[in-house]
N, C-alpha and C positions, 0 to 999 in steps of 0.2 A: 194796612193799619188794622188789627185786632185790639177791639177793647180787653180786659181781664175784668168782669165782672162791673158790679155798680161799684164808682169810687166814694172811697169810705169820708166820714170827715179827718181820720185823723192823714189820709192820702193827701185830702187836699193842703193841711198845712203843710205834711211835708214839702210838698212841691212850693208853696209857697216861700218856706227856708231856702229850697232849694235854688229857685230864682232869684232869690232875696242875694244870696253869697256868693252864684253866676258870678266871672268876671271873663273878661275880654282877654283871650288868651294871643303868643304872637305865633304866626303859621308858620312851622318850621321849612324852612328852603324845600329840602329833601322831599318832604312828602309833599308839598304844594305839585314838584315837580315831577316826582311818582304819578300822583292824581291824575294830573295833567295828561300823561300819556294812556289813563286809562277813560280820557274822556269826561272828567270829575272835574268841575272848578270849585275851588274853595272857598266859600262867601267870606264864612266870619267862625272863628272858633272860640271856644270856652271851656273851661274846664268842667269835665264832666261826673256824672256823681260817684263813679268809679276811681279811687288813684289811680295818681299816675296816666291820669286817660284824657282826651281832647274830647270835645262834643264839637265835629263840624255841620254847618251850614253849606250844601255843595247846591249845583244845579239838578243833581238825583236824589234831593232828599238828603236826609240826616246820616250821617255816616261816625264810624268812632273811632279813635285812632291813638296810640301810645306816643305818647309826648318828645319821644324821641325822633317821629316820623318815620318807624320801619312799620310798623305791622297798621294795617285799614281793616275794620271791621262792618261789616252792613248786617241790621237787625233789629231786634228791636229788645230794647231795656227794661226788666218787668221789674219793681219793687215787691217781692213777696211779700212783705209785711203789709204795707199798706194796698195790695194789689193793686196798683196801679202800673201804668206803662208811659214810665216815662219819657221814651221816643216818640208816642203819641201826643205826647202834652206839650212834649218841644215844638214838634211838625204841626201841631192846631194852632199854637203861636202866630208861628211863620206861616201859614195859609192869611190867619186872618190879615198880618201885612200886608201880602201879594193881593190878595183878593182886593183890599182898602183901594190901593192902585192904580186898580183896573175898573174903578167906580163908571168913570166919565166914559168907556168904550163900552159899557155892557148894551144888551138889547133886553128891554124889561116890559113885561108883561104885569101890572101893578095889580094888585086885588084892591078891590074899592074900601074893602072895608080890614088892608090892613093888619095881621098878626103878628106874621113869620117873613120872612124873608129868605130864600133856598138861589143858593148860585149854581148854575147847572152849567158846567162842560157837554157841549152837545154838538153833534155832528148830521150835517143834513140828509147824509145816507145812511143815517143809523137806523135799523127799523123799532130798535124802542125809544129812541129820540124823537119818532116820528109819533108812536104810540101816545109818549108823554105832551105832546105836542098838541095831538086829536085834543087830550083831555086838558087842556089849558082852562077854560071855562071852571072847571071842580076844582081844580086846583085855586083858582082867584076866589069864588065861592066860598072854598074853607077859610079865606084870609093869609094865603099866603101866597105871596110875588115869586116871580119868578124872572128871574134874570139870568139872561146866555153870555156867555161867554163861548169861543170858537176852539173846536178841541177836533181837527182832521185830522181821523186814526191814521189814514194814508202817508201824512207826513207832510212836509212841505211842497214837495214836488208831486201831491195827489192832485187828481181834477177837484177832488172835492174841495180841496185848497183855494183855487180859484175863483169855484163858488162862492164859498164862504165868503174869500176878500169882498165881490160883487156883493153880498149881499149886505155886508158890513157900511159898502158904501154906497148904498142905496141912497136917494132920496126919502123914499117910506121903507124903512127898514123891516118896520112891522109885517108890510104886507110881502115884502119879498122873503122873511123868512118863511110867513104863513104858506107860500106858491113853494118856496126850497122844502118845508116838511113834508109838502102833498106834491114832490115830485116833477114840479111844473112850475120851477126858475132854470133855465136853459142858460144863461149870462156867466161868464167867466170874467174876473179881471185881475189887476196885482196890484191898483190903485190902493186899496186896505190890506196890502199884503204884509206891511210893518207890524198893522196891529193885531191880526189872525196870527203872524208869527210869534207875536209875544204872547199872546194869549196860549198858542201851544205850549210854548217854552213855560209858562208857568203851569200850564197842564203835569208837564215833564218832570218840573221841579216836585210840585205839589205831591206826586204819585199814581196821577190819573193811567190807568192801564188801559180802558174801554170805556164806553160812553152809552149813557150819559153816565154821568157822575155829580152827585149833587155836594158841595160843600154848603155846610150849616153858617149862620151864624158865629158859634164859638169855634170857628174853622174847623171840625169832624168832620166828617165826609161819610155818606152812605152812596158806596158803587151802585150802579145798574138803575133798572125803573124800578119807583115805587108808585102804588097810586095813589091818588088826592087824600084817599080816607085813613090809608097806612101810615103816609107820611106825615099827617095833622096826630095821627096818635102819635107816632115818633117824637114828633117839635112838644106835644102836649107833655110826655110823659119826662121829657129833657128837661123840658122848662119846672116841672116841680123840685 
C-alpha cells in the first residue's frame, strides 16, 4: 500500500461521492471461475471508478477486473487530481471490518492512560516482533495499546504455527506471549489452530507480507518496527 502524498480536502469528498454512488455489482460466472483457479475468491464486487470496470473484494486484496470477466487487474488506483489512492481507501475500509472481527481473539497489552490503539500482526520468531515486544512498556507510556493478532510467516504448517496456537490458548496468555517473544515458550498445540488460522488468513487478505505489521485505527497500515516515539508522532500527526 503507497500513500500519494497528504490527501487533499477536495480527495476526501471525492471519495466520499465515490462511496456515496458504490453499488453492489453481480460476479460474473466466468471470471469468478478464472479467479478461482488462480487461487483468488471473490468476496463482494462493485462498480468501480473506472468504466466499464469491477472493483473486487478477493481473499488477496483488492483486485480490478472488466465487467465482462476477461481481463483481472492487481494494483493500485491513483486519482491524479485529487492525488489520492483509491485502492488504498478501499483496502483501509475493508481492514477496518476484518480487524472489527477479530476484536474478541486479540492478546492486548492496554496503556493506562489510553490514546491510540495499533493492531499488530506479529510472529514469535520475528526478531523485530521480539524488538517491539522488549519495548512494550514505551509503547503503553505513550498511550497507545497494543494488540496481537497471530501472523506465522511460515504458514500454516510452520512450528511457529503451533506455537502460536499454544499460546493463544493459554491460560495467561499474557505471560506466555512474554516467554514466546523472549524465546522461552517450548509448548506446541492446534487447540487455537482455528483462530491463529484466521488470524493469518486475514493477515493474507489484508496484505501483511512480513511482520510485524501494524494496522492503524482507520485501517492504514505501517509494515515493519517502528518505535514507541516514531509511532506516537506517526498517530499524532494522522490525527491532526
Amino acid at each position: 500500500m503507497h500513500s500519494i502524498g497528504k490527501q487533499l480536502s477536495l480527495g476526501a469528498l471525492t471519495l466520499a461521492m465515490l462511496a456515496a454512488n458504490a453499488v453492489a455489482a453481480e460476479i460474473p460466472a466466468k471470471l469468478a471461475e478464472n479467479a478461482a483457479g488462480l487461487d483468488i475468491e471473490i468476496r463482494d464486487a462493485k462498480a468501480a471508478p473506472l468504466a466499464g470496470m469491477l472493483e473486487l473484494e478477493t481473499n488477496r486484496g483488492i483486485f480490478y477486473a472488466t465487467e465482462d470477466g476477461r481481463y483481472l487487474m492487481a494494483g493500485q488506483l491513483l486519482d491524479l487530481e485529487s492525488k489520492t489512492n483509491l485502492t488504498e481507501q478501499s483496502q483501509n475500509a475493508i481492514n477496518r471490518r476484518l480487524i472489527e472481527s477479530a476484536e474478541d481473539s486479540m492478546i492486548v497489552y492496554p496503556a493506562k492512560d489510553e490514546k491510540y490503539v495499533v493492531t499488530v500482526f506479529t510472529d514469535t520468531s520475528c526478531g523485530y516482533c521480539q524488538k517491539l515486544h522488549d519495548e512494550m512498556a514505551d509503547y503503553n507510556d505513550a498511550g497507545i495499546t497494543v494488540r496481537y493478532l497471530a501472523f506465522p510467516r511460515g504458514g500454516v504448517n510452520s512450528a511457529t504455527f503451533g506455537q502460536m496456537s499454544a499460546i493463544w490458548c493459554a491460560d495467561d496468555q499474557l505471560a506466555a506471549m512474554d516467554l514466546g517473544k523472549a524465546g522461552n515458550f517450548n509448548q506446541t498445540s492446534q487447540e487455537c489452530a482455528d483462530t491463529v488460522g484466521q488470524h493469518y488468513a486475514m493477515g493474507v487478505e489484508i496484505g501483511i507480507r512480513g511482520t510485524p505489521a501494524m494496522v492503524l485505527e482507520d485501517g492504514s497500515m505501517i509494515p515493519g518496527y517502528r518505535p514507541a516515539a516514531a509511532l506516537l508522532a506517526d498517530l499524532e500527526a494522522k490525527a491532526q
